[in-house]
ROZAMAR-609661 format. One record per residue (C-alpha): residue in one letter; x, y, z; residue number from 1. Coordinates in Angstrom, 3 decimals. Last residue first. Layout:
BEGIN
 torro        u        v        w drenlum
     A        X        Y        Z     NUM
...
***
This chain:
BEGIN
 torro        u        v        w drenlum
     X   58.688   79.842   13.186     546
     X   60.861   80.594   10.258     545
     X   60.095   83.974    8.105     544
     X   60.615   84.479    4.718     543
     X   60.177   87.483    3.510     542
     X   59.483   88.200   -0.581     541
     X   60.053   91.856   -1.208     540
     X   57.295   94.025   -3.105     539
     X   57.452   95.502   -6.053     538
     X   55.718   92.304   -7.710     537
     X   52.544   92.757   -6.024     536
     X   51.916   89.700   -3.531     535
     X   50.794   86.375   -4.222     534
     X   47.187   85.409   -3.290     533
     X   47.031   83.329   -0.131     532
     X   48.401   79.891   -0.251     531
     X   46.671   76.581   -0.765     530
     X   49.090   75.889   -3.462     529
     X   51.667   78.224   -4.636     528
     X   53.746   79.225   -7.423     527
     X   55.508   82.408   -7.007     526
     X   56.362   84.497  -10.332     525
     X   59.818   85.421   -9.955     524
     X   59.988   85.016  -14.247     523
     X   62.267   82.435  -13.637     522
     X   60.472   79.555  -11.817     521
     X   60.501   80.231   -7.820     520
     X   59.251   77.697   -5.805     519
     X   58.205   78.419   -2.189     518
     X   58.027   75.672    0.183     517
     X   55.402   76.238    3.013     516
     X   55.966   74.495    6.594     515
     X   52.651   73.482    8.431     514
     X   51.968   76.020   11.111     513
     X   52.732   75.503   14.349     512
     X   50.890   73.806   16.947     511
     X   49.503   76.502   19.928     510
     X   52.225   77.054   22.699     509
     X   51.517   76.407   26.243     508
     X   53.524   77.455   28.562     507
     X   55.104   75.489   31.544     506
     X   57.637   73.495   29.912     505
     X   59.491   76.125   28.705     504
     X   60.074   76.355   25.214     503
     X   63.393   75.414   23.498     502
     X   64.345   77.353   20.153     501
     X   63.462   75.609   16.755     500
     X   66.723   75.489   14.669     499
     X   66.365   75.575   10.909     498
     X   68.749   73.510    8.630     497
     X   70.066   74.952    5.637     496
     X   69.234   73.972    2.349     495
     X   71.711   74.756   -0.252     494
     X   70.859   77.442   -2.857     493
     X   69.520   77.604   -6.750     492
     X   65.735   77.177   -5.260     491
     X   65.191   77.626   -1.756     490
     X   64.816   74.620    0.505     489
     X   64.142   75.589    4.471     488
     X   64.934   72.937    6.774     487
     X   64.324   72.254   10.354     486
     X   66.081   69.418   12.650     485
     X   64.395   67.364   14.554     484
     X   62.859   68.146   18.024     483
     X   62.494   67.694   21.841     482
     X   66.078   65.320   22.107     481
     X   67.999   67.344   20.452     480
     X   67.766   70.554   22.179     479
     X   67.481   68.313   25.233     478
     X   71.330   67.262   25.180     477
     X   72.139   70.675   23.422     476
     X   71.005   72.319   26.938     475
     X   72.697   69.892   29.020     474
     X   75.950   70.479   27.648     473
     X   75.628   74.121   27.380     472
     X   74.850   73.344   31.320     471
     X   77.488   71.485   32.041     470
     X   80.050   73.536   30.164     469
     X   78.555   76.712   32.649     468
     X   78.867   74.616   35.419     467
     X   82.558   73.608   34.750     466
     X   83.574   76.856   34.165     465
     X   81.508   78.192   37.215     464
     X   83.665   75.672   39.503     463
     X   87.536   76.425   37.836     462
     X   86.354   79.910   38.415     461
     X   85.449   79.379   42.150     460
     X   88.412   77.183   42.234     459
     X   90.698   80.192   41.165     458
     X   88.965   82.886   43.546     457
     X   89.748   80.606   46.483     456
     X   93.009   80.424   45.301     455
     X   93.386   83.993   44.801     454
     X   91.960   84.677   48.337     453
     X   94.218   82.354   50.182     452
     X   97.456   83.768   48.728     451
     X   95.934   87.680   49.400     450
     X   95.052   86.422   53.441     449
     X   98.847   85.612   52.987     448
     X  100.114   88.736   51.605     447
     X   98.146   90.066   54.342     446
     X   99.852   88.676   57.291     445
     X  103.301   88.848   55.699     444
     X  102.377   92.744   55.611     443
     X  100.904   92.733   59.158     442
     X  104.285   91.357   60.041     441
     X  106.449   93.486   58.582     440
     X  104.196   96.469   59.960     439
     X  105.184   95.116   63.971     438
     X  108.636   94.681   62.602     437
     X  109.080   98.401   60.791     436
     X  107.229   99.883   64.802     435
     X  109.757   97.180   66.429     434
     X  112.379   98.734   64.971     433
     X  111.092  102.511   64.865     432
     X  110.883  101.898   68.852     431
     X  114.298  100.635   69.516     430
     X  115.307  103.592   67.353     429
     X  113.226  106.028   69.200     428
     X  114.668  104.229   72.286     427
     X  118.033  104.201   71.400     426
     X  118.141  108.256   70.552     425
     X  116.515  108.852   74.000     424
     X  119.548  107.134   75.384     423
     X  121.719  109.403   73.230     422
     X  120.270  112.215   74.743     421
     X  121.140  111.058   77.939     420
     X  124.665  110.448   77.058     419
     X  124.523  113.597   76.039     418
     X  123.264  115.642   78.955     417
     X  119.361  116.371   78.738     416
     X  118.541  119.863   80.795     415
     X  116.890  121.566   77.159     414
     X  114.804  118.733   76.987     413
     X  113.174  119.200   80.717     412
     X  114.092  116.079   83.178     411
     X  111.474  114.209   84.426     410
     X  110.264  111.834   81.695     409
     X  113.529  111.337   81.067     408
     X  113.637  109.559   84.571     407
     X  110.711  107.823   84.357     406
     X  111.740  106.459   81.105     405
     X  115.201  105.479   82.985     404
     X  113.345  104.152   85.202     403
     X  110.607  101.319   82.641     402
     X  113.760  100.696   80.854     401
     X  115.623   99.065   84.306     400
     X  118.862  100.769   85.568     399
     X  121.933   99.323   85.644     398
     X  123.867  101.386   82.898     397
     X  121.307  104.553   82.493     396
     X  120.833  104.369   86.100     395
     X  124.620  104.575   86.762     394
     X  125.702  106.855   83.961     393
     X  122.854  109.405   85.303     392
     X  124.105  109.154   89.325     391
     X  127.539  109.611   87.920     390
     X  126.227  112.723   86.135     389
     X  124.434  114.282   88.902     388
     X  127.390  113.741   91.247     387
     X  129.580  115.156   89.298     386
     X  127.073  118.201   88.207     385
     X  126.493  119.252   91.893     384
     X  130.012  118.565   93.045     383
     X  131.174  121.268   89.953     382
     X  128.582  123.391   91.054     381
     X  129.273  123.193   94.786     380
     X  132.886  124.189   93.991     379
     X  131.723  126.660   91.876     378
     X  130.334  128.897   94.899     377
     X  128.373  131.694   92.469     376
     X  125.347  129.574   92.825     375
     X  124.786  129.174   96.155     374
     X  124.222  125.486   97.532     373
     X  121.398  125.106  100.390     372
     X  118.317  123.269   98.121     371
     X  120.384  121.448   96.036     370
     X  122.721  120.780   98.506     369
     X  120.551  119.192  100.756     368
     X  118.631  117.393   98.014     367
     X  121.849  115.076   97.753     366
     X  121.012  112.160   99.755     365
     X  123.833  109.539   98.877     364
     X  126.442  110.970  100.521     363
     X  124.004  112.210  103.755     362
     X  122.982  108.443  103.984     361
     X  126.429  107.446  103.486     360
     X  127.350  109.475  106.560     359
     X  124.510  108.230  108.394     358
     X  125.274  104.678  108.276     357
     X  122.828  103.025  106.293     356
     X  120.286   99.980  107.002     355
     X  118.665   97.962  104.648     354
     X  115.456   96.406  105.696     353
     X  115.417   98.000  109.119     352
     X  115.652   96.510  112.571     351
     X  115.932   99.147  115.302     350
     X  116.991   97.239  119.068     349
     X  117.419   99.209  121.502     348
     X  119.768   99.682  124.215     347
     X  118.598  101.563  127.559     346
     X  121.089  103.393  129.663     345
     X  119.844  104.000  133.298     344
     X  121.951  106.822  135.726     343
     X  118.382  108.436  136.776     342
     X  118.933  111.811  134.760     341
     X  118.408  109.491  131.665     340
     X  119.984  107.562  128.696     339
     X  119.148  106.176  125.282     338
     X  120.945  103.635  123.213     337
     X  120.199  102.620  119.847     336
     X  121.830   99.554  118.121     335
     X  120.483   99.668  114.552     334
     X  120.262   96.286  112.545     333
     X  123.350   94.913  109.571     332
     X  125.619   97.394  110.676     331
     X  125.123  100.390  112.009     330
     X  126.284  100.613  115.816     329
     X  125.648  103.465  118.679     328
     X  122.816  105.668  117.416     327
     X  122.192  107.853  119.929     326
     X  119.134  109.742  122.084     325
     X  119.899  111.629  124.960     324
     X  118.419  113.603  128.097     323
     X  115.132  111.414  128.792     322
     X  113.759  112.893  132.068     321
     X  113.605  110.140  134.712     320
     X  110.311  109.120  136.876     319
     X  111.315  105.614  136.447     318
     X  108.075  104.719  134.599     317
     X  108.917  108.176  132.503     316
     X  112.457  106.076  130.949     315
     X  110.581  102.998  130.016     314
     X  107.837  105.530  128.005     313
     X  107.991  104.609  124.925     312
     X  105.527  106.465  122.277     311
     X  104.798  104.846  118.716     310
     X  103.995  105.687  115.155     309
     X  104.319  109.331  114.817     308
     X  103.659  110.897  111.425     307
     X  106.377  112.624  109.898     306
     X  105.278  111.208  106.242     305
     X  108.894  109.968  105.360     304
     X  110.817  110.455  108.509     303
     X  107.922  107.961  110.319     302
     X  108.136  108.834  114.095     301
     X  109.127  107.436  117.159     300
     X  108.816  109.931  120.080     299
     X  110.918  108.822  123.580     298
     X  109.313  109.784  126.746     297
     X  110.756  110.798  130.163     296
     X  108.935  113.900  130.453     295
     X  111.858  115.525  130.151     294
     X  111.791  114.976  126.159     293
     X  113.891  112.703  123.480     292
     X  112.549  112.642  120.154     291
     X  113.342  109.904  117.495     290
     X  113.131  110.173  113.926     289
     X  112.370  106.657  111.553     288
     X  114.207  105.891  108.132     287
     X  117.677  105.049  109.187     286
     X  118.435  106.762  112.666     285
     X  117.207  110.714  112.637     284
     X  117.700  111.728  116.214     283
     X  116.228  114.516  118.211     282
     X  117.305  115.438  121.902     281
     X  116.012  117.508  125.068     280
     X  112.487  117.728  124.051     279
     X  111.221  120.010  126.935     278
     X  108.016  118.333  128.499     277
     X  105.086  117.181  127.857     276
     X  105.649  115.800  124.638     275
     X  103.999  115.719  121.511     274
     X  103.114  118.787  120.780     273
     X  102.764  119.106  117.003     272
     X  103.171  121.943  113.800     271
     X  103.886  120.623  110.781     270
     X  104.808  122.428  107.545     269
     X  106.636  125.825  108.469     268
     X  108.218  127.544  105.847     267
     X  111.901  128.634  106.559     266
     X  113.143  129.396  103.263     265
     X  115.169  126.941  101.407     264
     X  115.413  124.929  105.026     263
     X  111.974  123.916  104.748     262
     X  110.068  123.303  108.443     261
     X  109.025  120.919  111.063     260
     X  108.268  122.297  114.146     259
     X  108.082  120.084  117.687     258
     X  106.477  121.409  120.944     257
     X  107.591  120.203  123.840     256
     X  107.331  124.052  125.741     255
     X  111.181  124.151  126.295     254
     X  111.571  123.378  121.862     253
     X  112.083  121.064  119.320     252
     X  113.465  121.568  115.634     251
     X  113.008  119.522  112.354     250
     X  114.864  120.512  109.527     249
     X  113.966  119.545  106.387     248
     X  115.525  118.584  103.023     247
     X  115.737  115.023  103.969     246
     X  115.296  115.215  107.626     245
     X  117.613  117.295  109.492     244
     X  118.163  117.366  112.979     243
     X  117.667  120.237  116.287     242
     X  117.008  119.791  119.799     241
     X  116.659  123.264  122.695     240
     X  115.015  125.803  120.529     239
     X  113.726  128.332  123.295     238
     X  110.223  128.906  123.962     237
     X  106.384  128.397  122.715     236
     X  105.266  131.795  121.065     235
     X  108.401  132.495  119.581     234
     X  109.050  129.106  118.148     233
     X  108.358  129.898  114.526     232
     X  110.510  132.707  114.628     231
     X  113.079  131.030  111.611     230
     X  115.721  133.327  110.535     229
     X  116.863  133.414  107.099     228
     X  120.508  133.882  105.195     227
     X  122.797  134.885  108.346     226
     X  126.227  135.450  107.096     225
     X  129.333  133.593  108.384     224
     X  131.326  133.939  104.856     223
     X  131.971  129.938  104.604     222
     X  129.378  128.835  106.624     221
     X  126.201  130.876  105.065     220
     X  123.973  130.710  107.894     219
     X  120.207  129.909  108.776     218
     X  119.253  131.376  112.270     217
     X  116.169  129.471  114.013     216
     X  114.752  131.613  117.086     215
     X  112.949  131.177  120.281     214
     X  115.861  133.365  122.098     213
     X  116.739  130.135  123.486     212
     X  118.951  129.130  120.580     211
     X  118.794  126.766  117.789     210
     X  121.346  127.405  115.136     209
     X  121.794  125.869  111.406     208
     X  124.982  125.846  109.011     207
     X  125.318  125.761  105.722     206
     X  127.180  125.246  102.806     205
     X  127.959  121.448  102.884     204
     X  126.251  120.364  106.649     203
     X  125.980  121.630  109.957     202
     X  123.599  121.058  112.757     201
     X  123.487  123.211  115.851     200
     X  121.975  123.162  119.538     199
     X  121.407  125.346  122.415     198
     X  122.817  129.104  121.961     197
     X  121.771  130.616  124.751     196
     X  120.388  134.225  124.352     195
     X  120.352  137.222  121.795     194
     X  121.548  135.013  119.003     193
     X  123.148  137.087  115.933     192
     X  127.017  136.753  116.215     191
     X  129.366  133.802  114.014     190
     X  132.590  134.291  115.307     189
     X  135.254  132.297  112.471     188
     X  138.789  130.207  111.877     187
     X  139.708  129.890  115.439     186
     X  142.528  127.106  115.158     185
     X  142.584  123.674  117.250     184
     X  145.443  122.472  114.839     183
     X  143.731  119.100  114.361     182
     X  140.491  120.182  113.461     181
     X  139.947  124.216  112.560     180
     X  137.315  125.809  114.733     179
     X  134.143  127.557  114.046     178
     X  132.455  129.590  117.050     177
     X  128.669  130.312  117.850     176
     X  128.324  132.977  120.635     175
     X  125.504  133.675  122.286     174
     X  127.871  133.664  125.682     173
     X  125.802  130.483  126.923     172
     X  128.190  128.759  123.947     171
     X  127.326  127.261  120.642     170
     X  130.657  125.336  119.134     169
     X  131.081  124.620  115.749     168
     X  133.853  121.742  114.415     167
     X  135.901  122.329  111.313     166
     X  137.253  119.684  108.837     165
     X  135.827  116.904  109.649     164
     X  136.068  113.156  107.604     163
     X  133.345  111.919  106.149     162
     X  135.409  109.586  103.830     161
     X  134.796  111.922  100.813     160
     X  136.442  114.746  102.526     159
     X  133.950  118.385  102.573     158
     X  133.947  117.581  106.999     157
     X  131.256  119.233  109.181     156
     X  131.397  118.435  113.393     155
     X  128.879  119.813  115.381     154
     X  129.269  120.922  119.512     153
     X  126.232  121.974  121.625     152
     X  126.060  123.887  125.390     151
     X  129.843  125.141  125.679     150
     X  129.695  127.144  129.108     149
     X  130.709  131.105  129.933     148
     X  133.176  133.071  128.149     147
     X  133.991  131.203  124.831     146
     X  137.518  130.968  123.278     145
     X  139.714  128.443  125.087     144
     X  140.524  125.356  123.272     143
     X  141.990  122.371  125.182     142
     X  143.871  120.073  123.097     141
     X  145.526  116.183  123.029     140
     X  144.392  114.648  126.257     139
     X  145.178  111.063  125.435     138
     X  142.322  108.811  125.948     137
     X  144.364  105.803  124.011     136
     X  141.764  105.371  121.021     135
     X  139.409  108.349  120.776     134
     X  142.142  110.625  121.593     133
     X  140.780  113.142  123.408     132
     X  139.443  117.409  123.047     131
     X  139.071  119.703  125.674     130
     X  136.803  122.671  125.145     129
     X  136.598  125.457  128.099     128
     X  133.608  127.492  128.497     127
     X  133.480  126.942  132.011     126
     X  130.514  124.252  131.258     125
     X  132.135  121.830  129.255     124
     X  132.496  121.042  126.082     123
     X  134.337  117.827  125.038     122
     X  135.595  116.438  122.040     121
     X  136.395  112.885  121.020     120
     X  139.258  112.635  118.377     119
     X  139.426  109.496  115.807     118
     X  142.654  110.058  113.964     117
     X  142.439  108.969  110.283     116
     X  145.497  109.284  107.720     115
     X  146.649  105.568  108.176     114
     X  143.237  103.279  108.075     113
     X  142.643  105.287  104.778     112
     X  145.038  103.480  103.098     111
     X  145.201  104.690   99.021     110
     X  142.878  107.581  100.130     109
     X  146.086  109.912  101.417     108
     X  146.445  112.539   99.381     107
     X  143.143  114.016  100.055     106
     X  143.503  115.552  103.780     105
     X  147.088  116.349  102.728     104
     X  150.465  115.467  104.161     103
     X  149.292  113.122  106.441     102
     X  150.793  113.291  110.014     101
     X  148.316  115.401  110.972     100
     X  145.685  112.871  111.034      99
     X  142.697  114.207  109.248      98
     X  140.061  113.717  112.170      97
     X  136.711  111.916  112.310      96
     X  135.043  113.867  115.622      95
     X  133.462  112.122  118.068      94
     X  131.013  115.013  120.052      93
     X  130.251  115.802  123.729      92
     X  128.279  118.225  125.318      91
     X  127.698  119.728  128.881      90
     X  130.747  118.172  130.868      89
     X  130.485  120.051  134.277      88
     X  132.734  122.009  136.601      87
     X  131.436  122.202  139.919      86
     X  134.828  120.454  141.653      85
     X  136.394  123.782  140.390      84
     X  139.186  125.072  138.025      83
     X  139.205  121.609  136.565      82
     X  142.033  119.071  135.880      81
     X  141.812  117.570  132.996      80
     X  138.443  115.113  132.226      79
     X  137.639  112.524  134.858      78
     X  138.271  108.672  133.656      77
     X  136.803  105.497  133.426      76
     X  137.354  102.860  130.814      75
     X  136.058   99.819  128.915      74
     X  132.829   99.176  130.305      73
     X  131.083   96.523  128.672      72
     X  127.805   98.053  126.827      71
     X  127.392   94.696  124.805      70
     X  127.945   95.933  120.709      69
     X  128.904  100.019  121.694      68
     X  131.544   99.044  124.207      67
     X  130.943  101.541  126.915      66
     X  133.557  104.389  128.132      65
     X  132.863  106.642  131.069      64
     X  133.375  110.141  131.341      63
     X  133.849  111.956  134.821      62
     X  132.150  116.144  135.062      61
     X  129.838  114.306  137.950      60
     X  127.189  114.826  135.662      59
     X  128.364  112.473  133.405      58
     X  129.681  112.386  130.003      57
     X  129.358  108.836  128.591      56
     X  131.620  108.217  125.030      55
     X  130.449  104.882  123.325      54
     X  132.454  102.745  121.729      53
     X  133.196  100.643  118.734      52
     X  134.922  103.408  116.846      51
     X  133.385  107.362  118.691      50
     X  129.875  107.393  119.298      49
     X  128.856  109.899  121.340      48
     X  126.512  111.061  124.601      47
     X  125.383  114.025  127.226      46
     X  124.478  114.245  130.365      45
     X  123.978  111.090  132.018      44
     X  123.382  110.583  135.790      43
     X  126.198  109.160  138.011      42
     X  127.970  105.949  138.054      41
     X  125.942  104.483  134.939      40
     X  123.161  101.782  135.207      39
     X  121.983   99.566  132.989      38
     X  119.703   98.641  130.698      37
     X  119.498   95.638  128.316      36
     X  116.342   95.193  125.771      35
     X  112.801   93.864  126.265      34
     X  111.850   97.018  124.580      33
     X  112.198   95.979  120.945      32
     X  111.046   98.303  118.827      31
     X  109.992   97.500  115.652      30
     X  108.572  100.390  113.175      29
     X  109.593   98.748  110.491      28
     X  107.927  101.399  107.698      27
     X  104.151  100.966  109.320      26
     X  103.639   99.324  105.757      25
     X  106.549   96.658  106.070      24
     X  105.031   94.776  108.615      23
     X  104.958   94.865  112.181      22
     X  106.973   91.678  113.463      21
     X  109.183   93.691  115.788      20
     X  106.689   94.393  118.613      19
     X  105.133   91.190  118.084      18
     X  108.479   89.877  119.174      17
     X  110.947   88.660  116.817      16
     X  113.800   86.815  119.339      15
     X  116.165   89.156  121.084      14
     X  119.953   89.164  120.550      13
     X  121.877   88.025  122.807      12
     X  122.975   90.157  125.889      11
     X  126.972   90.662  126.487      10
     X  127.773   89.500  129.804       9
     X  128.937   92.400  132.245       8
     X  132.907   91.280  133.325       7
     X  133.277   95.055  134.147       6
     X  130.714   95.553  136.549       5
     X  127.406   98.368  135.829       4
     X  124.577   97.450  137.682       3
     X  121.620   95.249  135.905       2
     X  118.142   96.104  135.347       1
***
C-alpha cells in the first residue's frame, strides 16, 4: 500500500500467477490480486471513467482525478460552491456528448474527434446536478429539478459512436428525470416509486429502476410508461445495484441477496445470497459480473452460466465496505479498479481472450432489442432488419459451410431473405453436382467391371472352343484306331461304309455277329446260306447294322 503523491511510479505489469493461469474452461477467471492500491484523500463514494481517466467523488464533496493506465493523480478539485460544507457528491457518470458546435449529431462522422465533448456529471446530495468538462474541468451546467439528493445517474445515446443523447437521474424525491445532453433540457418525469430511487440502467427502448420500495419498474422511454414491475425483492429490501447481462437483468439488494431475471417479463431465474451485506455495485466487464457488497467482498461470477467462480475479500481484511466496482481501460486486458469507505483503490488485472469495450459489446449484442423493441416503433424495425441483414451478408460472405447450415437450419422458410434463399439454391446445386459426379463415377465403375467381364467371357469361349475341337479330335483319333471301317453291299447300289459306335471300356459286349450279304436276283427271291428261312413275300426286307 502506497499513499497517494503525484510523481507515483506506474506499476508493471504482473507476471502469470497461478491465479491467472486457470484455463480456458473456468472462462479466464484470473485475478490478479498482487495489484497496486492506494489511498485517496478521503473515502470513495462513487466512480467514472471519462478518456484516460478516472473521475473520484469523495466524501468530502472534492473529486480527484487518476490516470486510468498507473493511477497518477492528475487533478484535485471541490465541485461549485455549495449551499453547505455537508453537501455530498452521491453519483457520478462520463457522459459522450454531441458537441454543440456540430450541426447535427449524424452529420458529423467524417472526423469524429471534432463533434465529441466528453462531459462528466455529477449528482449530489441537495438535489443539484453539475455537469464538467471531461478535459479542462470547466463547470459547464448545473441542473436543478429534483427536491432532495441525486442517488444514480445513466447515460443512453441512439448515435452509432455511443454517443448520449439523454441522461436519467433517480432522486430520494422518487422521482426519475430524463434530461437532454448539451442543452441541459427536462425532456420527461417518470412517477411510480414509492421510496428512493437507487439505481437505473438504460438502453434502446427501455429503461430499468431499482428503488428501495423492493421493486423493479420496466419503462417505455420514449412515452414514460411503466410496462412490468418486478416484486421479487419484497421479502429481502430495497434494490440498491442494477446491470444487464445479455438479455437479463441482474439486480442486488440491502439484504445481499442477488436476483437474476428476464427483462421480456420479469421471470425470476436465480435466486442467491452471496454477500453479507448490501451489494452496493454490479459490473458486467467482458464475460465475467462483479458484485460489490458492505461486507467488503467482491463476487466474480461467470455471465454465461451465472455461477460464481471466486470471492475477494482485500477490501473485508481492512474492515472496509466495497462501494464501487469500474472498468477503467479496455484494450488489449481489463484494468478494474475498486474502491472502499477506507480511502484504498485496488487495480485489477482481468485478462480475457478478446476483450470488448462495452459499447461494442452492446453494438454487437442485439437480443436486447429483440426482446425490449415494440412493434409499432419503426425505427426499431428498420434497425432490427439492418442489422439482421448485414449480420446475414456477413456470415453468408465469411462464414464457413458447416454455419451458414446451422444458420438455415434455424431460421423458418417463410423468414428466408433472398440472398438467403439463394444460398440454399447453391447448396442444392452444389449437392445435385456432386450427387451427378458421385453416379458418374459408379457408372465408369461399372462400365469397367462390364469391360472385364466380356473379356473374361471371350477367353472362356475361346477355352471351350478349343476343348470341344480337342475332344472331336480325340474322339475320331480312337474311332479309328478300335475298328475298320463297315460295309454293307446291296445289289444295283454303292456300298457304303458302316460306322461301329465306341464302347466304353468298362462293359462288356458279347462278339458280334458275322456280317450277312443278301443277294437279290430279280424275282426278289433271297438267296441265302446258313440263314433262317426267308420271309413271306408281303413282308419288308430290314436291314439292320450292328
Amino acid at each position: 500500500m502506497s499513499s497517494v503523491t503525484e510523481s507515483l511510479v506506474p506499476y508493471a505489469i504482473p507476471t502469470p500467477t497461478a491465479a491467472t493461469s486457470l484455463n480456458a474452461g473456468e472462462y479466464f477467471s484470473s485475478i490478479t490480486p498482487q495489484t497496486q492500491a492506494f489511498e485517496a484523500s478521503d473515502g470513495v463514494v462513487h466512480m467514472a471513467v471519462s478518456g484516460s481517466n478516472m473521475w473520484i467523488a469523495l466524501a468530502n464533496g472534492g473529486v480527484e482525478v487518476r490516470e486510468v493506465h498507473t493511477g497518477i493523480l492528475q487533478h484535485v478539485f471541490s465541485s461549485a460552491p455549495r449551499p453547505s460544507s455537508s453537501t455530498r457528491i452521491w453519483c457520478i457518470l462520463s457522459v459522450r456528448a454531441y458537441s454543440v458546435s456540430s450541426a447535427h449529431p449524424h452529420d458529423s462522422h467524417l472526423n469524429p474527434s471534432e463533434d465529441e465533448e466528453p462531459q462528466v456529471w455529477l449528482g449530489l446530495s441537495t438535489g443539484t446536478i453539475e455537469i464538467y468538462h471531461g478535459i479542462t474541468y470547466r463547470l459547464l451546467q448545473q441542473l436543478h429539478k429534483h427536491l432532495s439528493g441525486v442517488y444514480c445517474l445513466e447515460g443512453c445515446g441512439s448515435g452509432w459512436k455511443g454517443c448520449d443523447d439523454v441522461v436519467y437521474s433517480g432522486s430520494s424525491d422518487f422521482l426519475i428525470a430524463q434530461w437532454k445532453v448539451n442543452v441541459g433540457q427536462l425532456l420527461r418525469i417518470f412517477k411510480g416509486h414509492s421510496n428512493y430511487v437507487r439505481c437505473l440502467y438504460a438502453e434502446g427502448a427501455t429503461l430499468v429502476s431499482g428503488s428501495d420500495d423492493c421493486n423493479v419498474r420496466v419503462w417505455d422511454r420514449e412515452s414514460g410508461e411503466t410496462l412490468r414491475v418486478g416484486k421479487f425483492h419484497a421479502t429481502t429490501g430495497g434494490v440498491s445495484a442494477i446491470c444487464r447481462v445479455g438479455v437479463k437483468m441482474w439486480t442486488g439488494d440491502d439484504s445481499g441477496t442477488l436476483v437474476i431475471w428476464k427483462i421480456r417479463n420479469c421471470a425470476v431465474t436465480s435466486t442467491s445470497h452471496p454477500h453479507n451485506g448490501r451489494i452496493t455495485t454490479l459490473q458486467k466487464i467482458g464475460s465475467r459480473v462483479y458484485s460489490g457488497s458492505a461486507d467488503g467482498t467482491i463476487g466474480l461470477y461467470n455471465a454465461e452460466d451465472e455461477v460464481m467462480l471466486e470471492q475477494l475479500s482485500h477490501h473485508a481484511a481492512s474492515g472496509s465496505r466495497v462501494v464501487m466496482v469500474r472498468c477503467a481501460v479496455e484494450v488489449d486486458r481489463y484494468y478494474v479498479w475498486s474502491c472502499g469507505a477506507d480511502q484504498i483503490i485496488r487495480c485489477w488485472h482481468h485478462d480475457e481472450a478478446i476483450p470488448m469495450s462495452k459499447f461494442k459489446e452492446r453494438l454487437n449484442d442485439m437480443r436486447w432489442y429483440y426482446e425490449t423493441y415494440k412493434p409499432y416503433q419503426e425505427a426499431d424495425e428498420k434497425l432490427l432488419d439492418t442489422h439482421h441483414e448485414l449480420s446475414e451478408y456477413l456470415l453468408l460472405s465469411q462464414g464457413t459451410e458447416e454455419d451458414i447450415k446451422a444458420y438455415i437450419s434455424c431460421i423458418p422458410s417463410d423468414k428466408c431473405s433472398t440472398a438467403l434463399k439463394c444460398k440454399i439454391l447453391d447448396f442444392k446445386a452444389n449437392e445435385a453436382n456432386q450427387r451427378v459426379s458421385q453416379l458418374e463415377m459408379e457408372k465408369s465403375n461399372l462400365d469397367s467391371q462390364i469391360q472385364e467381364r466380356k473379356k473374361a467371357l471371350e477367353v472362356i469361349q475361346s477355352n471351350l472352343k478349343a476343348m470341344t475341337e480337342a475332344l472331336t479330335s480325340a474322339r475320331a483319333s480312337s474311332l479309328t484306331a478300335a475298328s475298320p471301317l463297315l460295309t454293307q453291299t446291296v445289289t444295283g447300289a454303292t456300298t457304303a461304309p458302316i460306322v461301329q459306335p465306341l464302347r466304353p471300356t468298362s462293359v462288356e459286349v458279347s462278339a458280334p455277329s458275322p456280317v450277312v450279304q443278301v443277294a437279290f436276283s430279280k424275282s426278289y427271291e433271297p438267296v441265302l446260306s446258313g440263314v433262317p428261312p426267308p420271309l413271306p413275300s408281303n413282308v419288308p426286307v430290314k436291314t439292320t447294322i450292328k
